[in-house]
PDB file of N, CA, C and O in Angstrom:
ATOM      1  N   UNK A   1     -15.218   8.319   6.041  1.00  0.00           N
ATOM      2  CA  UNK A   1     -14.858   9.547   6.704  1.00  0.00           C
ATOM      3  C   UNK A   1     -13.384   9.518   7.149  1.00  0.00           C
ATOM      4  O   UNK A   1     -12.721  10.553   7.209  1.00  0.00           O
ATOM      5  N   UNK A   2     -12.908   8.353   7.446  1.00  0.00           N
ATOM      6  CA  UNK A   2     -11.473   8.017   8.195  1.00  0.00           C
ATOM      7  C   UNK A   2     -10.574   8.491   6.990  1.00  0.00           C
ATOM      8  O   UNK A   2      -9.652   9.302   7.078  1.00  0.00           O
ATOM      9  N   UNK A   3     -11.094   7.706   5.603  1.00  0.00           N
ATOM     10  CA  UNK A   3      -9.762   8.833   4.432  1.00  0.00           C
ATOM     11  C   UNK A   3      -9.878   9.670   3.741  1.00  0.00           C
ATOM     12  O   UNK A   3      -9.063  10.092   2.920  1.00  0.00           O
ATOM     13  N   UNK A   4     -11.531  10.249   4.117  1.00  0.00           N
ATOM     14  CA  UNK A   4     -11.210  12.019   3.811  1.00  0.00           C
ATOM     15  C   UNK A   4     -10.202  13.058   4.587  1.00  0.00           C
ATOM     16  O   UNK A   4      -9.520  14.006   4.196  1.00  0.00           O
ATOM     17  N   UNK A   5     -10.435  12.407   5.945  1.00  0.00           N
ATOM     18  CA  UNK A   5      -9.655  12.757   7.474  1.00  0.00           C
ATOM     19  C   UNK A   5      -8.031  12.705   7.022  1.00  0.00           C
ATOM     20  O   UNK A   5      -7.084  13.413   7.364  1.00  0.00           O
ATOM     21  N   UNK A   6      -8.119  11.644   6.175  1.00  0.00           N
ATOM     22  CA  UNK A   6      -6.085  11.030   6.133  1.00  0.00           C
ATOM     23  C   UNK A   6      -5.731  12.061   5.063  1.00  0.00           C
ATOM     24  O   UNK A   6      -4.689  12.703   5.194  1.00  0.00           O
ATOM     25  N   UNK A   7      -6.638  12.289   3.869  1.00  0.00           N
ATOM     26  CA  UNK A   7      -6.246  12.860   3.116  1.00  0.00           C
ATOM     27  C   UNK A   7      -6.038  14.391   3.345  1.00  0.00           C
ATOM     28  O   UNK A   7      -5.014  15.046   3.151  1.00  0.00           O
ATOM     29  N   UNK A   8      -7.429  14.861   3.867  1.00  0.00           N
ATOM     30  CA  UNK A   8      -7.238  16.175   4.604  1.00  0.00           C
ATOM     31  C   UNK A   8      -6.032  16.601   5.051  1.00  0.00           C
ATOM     32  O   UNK A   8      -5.471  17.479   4.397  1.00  0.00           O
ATOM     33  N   UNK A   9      -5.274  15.972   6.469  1.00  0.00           N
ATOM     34  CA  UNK A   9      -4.171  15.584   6.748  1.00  0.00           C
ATOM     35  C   UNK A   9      -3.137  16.012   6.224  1.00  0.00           C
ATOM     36  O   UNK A   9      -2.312  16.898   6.451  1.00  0.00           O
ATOM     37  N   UNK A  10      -3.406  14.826   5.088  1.00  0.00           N
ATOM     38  CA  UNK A  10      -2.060  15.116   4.122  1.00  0.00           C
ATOM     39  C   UNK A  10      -1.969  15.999   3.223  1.00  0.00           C
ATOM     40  O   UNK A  10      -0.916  16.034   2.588  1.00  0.00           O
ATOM     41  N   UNK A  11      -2.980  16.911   2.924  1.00  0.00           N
ATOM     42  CA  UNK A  11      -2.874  18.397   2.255  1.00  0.00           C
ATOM     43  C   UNK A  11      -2.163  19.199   2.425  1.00  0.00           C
ATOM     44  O   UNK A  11      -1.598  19.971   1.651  1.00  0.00           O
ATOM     45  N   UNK A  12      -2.104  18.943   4.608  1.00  0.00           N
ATOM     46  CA  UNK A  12      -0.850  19.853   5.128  1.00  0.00           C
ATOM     47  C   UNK A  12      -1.702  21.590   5.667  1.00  0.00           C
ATOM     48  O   UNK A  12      -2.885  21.810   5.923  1.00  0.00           O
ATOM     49  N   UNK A  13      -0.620  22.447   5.670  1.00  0.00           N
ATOM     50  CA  UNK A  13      -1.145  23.582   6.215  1.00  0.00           C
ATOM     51  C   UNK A  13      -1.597  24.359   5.056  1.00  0.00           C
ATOM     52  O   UNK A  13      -1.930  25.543   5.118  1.00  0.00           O
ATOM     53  N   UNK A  14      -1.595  23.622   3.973  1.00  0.00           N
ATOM     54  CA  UNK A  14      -2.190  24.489   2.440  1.00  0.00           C
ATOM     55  C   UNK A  14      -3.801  24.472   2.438  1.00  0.00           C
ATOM     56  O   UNK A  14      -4.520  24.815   1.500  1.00  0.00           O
ATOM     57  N   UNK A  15      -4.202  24.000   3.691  1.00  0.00           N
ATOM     58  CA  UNK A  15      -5.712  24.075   3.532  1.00  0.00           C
ATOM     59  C   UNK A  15      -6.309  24.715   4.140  1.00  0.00           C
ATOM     60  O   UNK A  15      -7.537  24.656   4.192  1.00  0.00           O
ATOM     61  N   UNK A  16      -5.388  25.734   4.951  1.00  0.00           N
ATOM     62  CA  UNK A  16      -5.919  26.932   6.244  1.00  0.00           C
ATOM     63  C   UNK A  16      -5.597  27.825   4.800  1.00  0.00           C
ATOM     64  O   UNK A  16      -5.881  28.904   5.320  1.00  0.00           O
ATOM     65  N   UNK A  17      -5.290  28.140   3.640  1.00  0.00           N
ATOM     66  CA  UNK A  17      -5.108  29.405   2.927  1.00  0.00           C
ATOM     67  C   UNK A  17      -6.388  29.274   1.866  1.00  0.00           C
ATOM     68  O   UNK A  17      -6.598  28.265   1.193  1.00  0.00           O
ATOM     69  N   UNK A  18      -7.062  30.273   1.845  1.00  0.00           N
ATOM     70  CA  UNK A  18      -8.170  30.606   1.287  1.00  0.00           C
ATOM     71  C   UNK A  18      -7.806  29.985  -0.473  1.00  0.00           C
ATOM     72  O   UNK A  18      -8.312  28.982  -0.977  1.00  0.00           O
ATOM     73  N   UNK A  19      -7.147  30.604  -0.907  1.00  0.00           N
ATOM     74  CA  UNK A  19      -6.275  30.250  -2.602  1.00  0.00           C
ATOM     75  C   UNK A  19      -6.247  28.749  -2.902  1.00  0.00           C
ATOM     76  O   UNK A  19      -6.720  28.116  -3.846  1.00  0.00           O
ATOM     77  N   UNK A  20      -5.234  28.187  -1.328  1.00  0.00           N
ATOM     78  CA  UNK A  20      -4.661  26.849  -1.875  1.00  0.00           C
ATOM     79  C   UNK A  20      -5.259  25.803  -1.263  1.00  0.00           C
ATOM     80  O   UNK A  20      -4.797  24.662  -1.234  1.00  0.00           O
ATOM     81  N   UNK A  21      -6.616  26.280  -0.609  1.00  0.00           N
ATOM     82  CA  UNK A  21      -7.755  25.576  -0.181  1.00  0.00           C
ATOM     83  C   UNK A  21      -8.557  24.747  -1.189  1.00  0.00           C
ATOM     84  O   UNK A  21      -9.199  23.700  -1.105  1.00  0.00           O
ATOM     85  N   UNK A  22      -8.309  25.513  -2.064  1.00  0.00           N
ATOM     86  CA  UNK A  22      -9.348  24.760  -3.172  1.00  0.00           C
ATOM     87  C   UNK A  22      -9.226  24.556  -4.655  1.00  0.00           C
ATOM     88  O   UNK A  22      -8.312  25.274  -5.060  1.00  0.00           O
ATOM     89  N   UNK A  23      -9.765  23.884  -5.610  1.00  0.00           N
ATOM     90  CA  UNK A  23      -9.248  23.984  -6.777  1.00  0.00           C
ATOM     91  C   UNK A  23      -9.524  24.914  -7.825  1.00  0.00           C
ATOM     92  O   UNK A  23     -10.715  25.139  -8.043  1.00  0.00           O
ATOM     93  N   UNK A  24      -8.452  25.650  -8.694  1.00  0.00           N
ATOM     94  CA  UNK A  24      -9.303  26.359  -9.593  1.00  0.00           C
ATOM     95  C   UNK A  24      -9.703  25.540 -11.293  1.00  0.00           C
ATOM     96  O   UNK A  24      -9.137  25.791 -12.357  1.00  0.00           O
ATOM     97  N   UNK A  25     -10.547  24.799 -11.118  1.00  0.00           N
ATOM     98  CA  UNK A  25     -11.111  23.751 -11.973  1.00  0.00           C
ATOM     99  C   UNK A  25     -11.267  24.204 -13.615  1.00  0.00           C
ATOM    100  O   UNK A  25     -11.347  23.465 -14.596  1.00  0.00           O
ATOM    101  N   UNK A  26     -11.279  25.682 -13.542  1.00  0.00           N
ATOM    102  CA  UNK A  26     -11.290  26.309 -14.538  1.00  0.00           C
ATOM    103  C   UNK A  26      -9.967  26.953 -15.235  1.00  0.00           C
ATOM    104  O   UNK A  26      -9.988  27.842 -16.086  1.00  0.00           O
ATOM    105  N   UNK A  27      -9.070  26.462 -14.818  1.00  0.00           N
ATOM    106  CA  UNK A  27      -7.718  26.847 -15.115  1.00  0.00           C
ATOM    107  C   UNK A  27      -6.779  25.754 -15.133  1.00  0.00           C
ATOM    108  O   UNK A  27      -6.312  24.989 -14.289  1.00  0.00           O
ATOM    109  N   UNK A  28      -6.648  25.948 -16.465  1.00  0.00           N
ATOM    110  CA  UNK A  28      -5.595  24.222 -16.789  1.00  0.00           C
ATOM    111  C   UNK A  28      -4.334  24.642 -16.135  1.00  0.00           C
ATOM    112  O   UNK A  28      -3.642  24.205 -17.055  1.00  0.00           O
ATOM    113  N   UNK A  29      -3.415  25.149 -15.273  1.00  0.00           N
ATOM    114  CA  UNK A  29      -2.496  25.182 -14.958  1.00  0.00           C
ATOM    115  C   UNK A  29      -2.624  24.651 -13.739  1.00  0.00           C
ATOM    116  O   UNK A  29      -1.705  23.945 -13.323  1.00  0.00           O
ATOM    117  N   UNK A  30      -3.898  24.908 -12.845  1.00  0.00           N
ATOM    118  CA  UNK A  30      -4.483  24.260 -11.552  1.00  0.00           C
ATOM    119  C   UNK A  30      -4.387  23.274 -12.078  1.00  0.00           C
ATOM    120  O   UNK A  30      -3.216  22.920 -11.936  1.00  0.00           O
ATOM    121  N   UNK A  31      -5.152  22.257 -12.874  1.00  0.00           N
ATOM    122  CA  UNK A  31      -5.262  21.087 -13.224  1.00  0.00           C
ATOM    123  C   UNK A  31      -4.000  20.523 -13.437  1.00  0.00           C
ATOM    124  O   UNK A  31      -3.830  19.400 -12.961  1.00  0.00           O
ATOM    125  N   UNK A  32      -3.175  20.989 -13.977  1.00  0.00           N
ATOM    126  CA  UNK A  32      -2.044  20.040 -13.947  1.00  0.00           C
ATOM    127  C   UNK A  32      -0.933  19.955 -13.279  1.00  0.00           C
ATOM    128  O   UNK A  32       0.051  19.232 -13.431  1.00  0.00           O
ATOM    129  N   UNK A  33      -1.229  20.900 -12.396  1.00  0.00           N
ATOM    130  CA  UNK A  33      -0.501  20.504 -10.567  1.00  0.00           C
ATOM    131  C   UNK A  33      -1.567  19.587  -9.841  1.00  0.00           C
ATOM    132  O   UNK A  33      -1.273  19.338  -8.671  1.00  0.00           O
ATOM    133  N   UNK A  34      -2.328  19.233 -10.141  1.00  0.00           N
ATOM    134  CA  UNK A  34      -3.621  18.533  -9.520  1.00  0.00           C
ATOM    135  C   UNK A  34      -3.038  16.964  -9.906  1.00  0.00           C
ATOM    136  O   UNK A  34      -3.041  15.947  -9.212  1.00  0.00           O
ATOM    137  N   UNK A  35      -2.495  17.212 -11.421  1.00  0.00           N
ATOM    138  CA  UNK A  35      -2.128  15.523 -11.645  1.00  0.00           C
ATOM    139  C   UNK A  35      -0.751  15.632 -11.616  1.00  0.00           C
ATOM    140  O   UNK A  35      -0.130  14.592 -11.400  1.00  0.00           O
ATOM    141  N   UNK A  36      -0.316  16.353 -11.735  1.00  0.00           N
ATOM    142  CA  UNK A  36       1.444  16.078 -11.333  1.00  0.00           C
ATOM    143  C   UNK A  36       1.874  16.017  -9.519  1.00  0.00           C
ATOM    144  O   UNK A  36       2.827  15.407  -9.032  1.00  0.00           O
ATOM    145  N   UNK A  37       0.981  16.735  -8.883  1.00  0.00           N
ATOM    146  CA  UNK A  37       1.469  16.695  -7.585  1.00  0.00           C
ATOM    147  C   UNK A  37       1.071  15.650  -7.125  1.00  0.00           C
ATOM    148  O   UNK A  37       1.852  14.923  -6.511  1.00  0.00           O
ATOM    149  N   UNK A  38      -0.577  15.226  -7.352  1.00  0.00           N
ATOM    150  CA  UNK A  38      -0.822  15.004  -6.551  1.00  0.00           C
ATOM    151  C   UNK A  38      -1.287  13.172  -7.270  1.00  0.00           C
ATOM    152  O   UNK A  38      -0.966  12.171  -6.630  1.00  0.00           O
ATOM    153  N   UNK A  39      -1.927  13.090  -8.418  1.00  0.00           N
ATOM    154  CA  UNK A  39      -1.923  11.391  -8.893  1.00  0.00           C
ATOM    155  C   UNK A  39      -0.381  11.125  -9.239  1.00  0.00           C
ATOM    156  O   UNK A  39      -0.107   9.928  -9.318  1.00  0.00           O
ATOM    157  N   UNK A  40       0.584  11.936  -9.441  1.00  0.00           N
ATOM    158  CA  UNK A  40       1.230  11.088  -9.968  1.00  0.00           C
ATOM    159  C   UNK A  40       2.515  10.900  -9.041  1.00  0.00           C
ATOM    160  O   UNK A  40       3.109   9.823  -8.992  1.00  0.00           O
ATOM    161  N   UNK A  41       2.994  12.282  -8.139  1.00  0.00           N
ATOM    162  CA  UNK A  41       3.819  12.035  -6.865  1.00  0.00           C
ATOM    163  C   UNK A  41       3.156  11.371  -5.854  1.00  0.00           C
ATOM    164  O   UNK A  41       3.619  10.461  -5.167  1.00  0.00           O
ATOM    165  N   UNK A  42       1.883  11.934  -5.777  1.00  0.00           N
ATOM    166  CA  UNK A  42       1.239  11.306  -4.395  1.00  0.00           C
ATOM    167  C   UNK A  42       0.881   9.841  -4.351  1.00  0.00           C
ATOM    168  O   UNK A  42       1.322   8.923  -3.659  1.00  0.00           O
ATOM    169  N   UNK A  43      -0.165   9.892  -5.410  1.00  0.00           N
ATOM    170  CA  UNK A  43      -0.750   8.344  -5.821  1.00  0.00           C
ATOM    171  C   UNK A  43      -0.010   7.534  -6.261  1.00  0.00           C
ATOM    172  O   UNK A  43      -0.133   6.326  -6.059  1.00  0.00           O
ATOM    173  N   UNK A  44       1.249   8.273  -7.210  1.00  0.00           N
ATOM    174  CA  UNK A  44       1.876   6.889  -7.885  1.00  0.00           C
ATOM    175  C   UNK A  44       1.731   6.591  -8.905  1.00  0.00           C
ATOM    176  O   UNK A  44       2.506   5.753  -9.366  1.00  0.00           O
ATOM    177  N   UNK A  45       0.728   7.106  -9.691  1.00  0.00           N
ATOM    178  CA  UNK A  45       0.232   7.154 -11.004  1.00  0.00           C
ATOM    179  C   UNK A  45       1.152   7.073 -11.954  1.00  0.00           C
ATOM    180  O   UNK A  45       2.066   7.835 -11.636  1.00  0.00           O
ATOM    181  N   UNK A  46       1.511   6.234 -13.532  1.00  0.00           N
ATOM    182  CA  UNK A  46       1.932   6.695 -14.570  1.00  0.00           C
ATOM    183  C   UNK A  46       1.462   8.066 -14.861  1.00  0.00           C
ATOM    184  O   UNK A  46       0.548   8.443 -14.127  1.00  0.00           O
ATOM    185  N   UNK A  47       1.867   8.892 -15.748  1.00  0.00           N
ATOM    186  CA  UNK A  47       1.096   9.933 -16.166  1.00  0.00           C
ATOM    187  C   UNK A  47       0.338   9.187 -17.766  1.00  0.00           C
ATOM    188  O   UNK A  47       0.638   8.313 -18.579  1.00  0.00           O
ATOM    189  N   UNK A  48      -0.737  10.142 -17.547  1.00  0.00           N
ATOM    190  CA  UNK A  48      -1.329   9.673 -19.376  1.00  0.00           C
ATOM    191  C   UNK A  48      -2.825  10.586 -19.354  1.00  0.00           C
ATOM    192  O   UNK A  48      -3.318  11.570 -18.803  1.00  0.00           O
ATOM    193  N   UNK A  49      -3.124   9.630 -20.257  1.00  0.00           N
ATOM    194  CA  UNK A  49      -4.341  10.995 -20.927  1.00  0.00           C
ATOM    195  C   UNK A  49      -5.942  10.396 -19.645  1.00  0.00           C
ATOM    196  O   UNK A  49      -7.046  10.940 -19.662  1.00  0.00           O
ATOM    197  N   UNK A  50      -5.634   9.481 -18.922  1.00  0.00           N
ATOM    198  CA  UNK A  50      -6.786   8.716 -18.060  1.00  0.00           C
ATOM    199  C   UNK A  50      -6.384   9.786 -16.707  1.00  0.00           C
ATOM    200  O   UNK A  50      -7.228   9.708 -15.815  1.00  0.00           O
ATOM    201  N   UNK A  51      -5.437  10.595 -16.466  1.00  0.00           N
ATOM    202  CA  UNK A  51      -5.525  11.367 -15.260  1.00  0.00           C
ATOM    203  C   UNK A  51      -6.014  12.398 -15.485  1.00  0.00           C
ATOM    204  O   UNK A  51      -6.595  12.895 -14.519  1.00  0.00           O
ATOM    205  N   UNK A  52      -6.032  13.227 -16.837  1.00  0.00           N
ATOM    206  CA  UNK A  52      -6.708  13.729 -17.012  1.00  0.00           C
ATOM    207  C   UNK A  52      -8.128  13.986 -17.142  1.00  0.00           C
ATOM    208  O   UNK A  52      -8.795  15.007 -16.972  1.00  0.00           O
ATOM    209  N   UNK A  53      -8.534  12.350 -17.618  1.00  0.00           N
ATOM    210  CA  UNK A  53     -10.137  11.966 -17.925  1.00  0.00           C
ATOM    211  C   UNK A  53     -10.885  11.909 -16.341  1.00  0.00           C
ATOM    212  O   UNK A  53     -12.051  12.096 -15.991  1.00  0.00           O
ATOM    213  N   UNK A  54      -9.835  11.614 -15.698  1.00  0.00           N
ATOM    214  CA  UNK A  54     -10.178  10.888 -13.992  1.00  0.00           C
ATOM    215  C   UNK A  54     -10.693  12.597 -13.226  1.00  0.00           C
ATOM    216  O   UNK A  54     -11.744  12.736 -12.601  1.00  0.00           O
ATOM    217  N   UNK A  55      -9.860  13.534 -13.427  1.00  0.00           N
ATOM    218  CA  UNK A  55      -9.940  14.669 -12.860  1.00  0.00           C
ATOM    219  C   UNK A  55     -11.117  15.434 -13.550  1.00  0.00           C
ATOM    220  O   UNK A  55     -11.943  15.827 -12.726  1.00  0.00           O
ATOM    221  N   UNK A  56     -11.439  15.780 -14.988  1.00  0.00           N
ATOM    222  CA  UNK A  56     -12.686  16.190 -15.618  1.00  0.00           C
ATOM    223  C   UNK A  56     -13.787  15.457 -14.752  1.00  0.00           C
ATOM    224  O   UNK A  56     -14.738  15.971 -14.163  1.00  0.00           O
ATOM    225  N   UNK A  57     -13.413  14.108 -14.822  1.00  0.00           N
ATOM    226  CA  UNK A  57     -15.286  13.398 -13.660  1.00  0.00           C
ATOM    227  C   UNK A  57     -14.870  13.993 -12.916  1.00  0.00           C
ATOM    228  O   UNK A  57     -15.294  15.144 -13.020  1.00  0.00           O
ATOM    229  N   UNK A  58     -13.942  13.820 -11.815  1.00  0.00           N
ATOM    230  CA  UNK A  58     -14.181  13.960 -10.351  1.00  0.00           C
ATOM    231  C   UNK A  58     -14.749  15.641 -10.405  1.00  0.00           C
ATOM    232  O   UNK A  58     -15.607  15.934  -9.572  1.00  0.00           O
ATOM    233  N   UNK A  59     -14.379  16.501 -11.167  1.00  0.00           N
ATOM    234  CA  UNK A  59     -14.715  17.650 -11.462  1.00  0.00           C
ATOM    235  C   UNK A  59     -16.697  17.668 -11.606  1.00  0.00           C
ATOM    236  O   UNK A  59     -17.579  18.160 -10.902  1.00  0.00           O
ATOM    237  N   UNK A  60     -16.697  16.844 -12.912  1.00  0.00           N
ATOM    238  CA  UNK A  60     -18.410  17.046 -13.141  1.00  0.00           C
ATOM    239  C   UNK A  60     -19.002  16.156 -11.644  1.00  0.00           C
ATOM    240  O   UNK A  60     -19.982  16.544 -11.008  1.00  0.00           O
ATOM    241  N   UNK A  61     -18.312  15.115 -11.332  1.00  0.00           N
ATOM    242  CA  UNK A  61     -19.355  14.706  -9.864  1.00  0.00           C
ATOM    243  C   UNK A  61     -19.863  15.844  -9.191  1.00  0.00           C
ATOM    244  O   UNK A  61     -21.006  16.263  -9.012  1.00  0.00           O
ATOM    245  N   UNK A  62     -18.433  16.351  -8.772  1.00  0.00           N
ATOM    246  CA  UNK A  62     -18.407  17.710  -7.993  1.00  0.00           C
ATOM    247  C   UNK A  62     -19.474  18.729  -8.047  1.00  0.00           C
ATOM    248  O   UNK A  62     -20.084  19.335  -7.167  1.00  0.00           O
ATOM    249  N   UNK A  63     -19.513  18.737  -9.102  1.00  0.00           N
ATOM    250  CA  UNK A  63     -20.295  20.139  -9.712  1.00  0.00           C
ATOM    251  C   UNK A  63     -19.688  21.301 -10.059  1.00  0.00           C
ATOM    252  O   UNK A  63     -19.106  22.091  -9.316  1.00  0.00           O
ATOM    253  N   UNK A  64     -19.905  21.377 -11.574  1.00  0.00           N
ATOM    254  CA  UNK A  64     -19.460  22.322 -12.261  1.00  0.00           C
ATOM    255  C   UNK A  64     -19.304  23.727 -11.727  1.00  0.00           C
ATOM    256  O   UNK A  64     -18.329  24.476 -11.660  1.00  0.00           O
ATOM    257  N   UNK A  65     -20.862  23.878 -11.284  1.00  0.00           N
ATOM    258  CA  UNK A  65     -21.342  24.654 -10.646  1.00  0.00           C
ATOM    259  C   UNK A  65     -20.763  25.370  -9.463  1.00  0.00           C
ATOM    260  O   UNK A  65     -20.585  26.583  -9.352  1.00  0.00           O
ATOM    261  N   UNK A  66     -20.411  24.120  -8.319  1.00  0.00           N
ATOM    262  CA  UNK A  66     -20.296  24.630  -7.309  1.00  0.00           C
ATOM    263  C   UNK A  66     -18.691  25.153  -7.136  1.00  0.00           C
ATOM    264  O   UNK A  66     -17.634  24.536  -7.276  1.00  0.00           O
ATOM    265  N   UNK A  67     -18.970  26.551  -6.773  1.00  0.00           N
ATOM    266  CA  UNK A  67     -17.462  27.690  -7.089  1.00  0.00           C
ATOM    267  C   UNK A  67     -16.561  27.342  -5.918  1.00  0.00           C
ATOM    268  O   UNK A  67     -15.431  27.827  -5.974  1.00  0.00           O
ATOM    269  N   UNK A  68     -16.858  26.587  -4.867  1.00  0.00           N
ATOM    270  CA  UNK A  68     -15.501  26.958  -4.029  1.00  0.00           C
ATOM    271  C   UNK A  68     -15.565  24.750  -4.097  1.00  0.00           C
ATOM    272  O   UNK A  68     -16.417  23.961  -3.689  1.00  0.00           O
ATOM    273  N   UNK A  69     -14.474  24.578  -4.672  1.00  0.00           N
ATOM    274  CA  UNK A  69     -14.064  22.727  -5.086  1.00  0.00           C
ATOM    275  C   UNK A  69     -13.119  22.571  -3.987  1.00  0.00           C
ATOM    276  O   UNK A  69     -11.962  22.979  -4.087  1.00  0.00           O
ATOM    277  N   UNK A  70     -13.478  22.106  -3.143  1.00  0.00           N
ATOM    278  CA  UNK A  70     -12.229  22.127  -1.639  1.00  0.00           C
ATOM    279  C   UNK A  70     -11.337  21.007  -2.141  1.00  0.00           C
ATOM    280  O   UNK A  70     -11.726  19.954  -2.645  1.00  0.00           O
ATOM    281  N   UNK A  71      -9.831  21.466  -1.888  1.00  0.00           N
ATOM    282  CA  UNK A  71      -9.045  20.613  -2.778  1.00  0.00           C
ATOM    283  C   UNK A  71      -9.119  19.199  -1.911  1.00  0.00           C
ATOM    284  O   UNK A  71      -8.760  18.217  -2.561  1.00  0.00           O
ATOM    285  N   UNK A  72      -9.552  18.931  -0.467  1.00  0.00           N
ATOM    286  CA  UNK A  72      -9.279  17.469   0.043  1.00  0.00           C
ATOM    287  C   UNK A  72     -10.351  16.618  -0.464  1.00  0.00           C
ATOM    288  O   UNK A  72     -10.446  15.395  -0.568  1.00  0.00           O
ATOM    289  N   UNK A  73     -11.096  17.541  -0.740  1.00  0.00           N
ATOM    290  CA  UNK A  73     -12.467  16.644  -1.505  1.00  0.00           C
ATOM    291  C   UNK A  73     -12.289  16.189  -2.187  1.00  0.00           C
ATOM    292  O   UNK A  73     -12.477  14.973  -2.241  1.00  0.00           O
ATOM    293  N   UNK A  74     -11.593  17.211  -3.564  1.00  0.00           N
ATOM    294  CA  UNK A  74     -11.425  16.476  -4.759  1.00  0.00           C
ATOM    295  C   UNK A  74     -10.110  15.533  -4.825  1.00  0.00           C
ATOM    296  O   UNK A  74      -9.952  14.641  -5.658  1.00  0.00           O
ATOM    297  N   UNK A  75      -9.178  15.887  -3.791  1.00  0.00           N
ATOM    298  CA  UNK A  75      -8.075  14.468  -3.540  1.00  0.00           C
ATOM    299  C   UNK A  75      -9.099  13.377  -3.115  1.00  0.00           C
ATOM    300  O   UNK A  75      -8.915  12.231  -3.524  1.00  0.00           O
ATOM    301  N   UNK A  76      -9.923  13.594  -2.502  1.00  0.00           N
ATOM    302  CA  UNK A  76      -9.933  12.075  -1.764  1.00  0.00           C
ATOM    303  C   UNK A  76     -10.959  11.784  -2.902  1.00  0.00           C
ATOM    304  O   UNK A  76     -10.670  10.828  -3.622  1.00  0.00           O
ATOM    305  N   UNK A  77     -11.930  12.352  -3.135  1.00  0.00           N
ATOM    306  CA  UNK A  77     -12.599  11.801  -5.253  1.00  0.00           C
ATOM    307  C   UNK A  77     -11.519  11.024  -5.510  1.00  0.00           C
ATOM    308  O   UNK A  77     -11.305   9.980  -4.894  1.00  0.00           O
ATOM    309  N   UNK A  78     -10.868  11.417  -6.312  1.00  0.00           N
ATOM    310  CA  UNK A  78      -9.492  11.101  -6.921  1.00  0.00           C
ATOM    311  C   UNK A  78      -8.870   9.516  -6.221  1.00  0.00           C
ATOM    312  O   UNK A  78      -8.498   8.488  -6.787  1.00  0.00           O
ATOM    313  N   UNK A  79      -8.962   9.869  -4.829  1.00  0.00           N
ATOM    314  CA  UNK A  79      -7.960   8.563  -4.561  1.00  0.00           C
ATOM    315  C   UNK A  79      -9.113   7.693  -4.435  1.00  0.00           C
ATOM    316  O   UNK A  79      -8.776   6.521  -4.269  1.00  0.00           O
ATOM    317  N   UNK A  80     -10.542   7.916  -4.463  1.00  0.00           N
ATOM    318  CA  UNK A  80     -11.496   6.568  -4.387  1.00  0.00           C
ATOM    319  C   UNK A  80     -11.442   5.762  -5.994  1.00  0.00           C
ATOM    320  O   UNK A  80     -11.350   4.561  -6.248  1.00  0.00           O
ATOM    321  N   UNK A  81     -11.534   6.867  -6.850  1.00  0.00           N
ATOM    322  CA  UNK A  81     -11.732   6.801  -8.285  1.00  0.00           C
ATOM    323  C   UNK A  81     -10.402   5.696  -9.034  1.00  0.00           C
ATOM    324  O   UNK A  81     -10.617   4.852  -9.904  1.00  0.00           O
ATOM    325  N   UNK A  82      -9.629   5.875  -8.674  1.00  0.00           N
ATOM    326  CA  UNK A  82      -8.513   5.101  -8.274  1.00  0.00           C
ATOM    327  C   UNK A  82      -8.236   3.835  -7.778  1.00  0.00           C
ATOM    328  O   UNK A  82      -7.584   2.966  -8.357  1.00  0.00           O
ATOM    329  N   UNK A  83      -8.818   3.755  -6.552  1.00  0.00           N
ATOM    330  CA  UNK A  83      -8.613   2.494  -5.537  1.00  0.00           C
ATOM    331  C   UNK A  83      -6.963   2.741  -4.861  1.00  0.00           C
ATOM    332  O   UNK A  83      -5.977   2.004  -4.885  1.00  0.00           O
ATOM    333  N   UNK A  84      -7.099   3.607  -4.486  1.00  0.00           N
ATOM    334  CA  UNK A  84      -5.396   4.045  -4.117  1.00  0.00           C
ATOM    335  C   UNK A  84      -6.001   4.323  -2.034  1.00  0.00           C
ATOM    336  O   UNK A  84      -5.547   5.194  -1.292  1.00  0.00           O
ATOM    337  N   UNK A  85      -6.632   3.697  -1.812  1.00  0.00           N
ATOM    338  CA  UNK A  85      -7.170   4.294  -0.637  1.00  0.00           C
ATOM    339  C   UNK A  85      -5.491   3.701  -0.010  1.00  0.00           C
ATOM    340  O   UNK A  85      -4.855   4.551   0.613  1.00  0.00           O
ATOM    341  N   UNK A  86      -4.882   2.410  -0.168  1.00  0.00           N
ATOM    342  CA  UNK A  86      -3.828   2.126   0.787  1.00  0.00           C
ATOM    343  C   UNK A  86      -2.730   2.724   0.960  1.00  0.00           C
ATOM    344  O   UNK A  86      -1.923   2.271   1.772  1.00  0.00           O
ATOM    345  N   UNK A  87      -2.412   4.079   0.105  1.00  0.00           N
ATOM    346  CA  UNK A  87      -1.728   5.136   0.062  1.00  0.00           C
ATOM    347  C   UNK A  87      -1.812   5.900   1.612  1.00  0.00           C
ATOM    348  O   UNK A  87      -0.860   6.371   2.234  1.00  0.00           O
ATOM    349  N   UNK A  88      -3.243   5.867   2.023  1.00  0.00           N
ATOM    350  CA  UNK A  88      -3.323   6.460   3.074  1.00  0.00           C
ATOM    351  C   UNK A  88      -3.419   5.631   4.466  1.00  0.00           C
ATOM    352  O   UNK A  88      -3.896   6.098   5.500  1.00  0.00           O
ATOM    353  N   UNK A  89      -2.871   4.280   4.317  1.00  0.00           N
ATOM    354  CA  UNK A  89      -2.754   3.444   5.396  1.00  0.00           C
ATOM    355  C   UNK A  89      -2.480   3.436   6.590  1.00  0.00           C
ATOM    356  O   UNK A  89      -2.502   2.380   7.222  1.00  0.00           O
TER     357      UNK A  89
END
């Protein structure tokens, strides 16, 4: 709970706006501010074709299904999926 909290956090005030609250999972242009902002400025990441593969799971964990993907959720997916938790130290 402590680095959903850090990550939350670090989303900033983009998570009080209805839009930039959450992801649009269905739109590759969302997706690749998802890995450019955020695995590869945030985390540190090389870029390659595994941030992409990393974000499709954290996506199907999620659920396809479920329409509103709160973006700290799927950051902090992301930074477990990873092992990047010391990012948020």
């Amino acid at each position: 709970m402590a680095l959903l909290t850090k990550v939350t956090i670090g989303c900033g005030p983009a998570i009080y706006d209805a839009d930039a609250s959450t992801v649009a999972s269905s739109q590759p242009a969302e997706l690749e501010t998802v890995k450019n902002n955020f695995l590869v400025k945030k985390l540190g990441l090389p870029d390659g074709p595994e941030l992409s593969s990393a974000i499709d799971s954290v996506i199907e964990t999620y659920g396809k299904s479920e329409r509103n993907k709160y973006r700290a959720v799927v950051y902090y997916m992301l930074t477990k999926h990873f092992g990047k938790e010391s990012v948020y130290s």
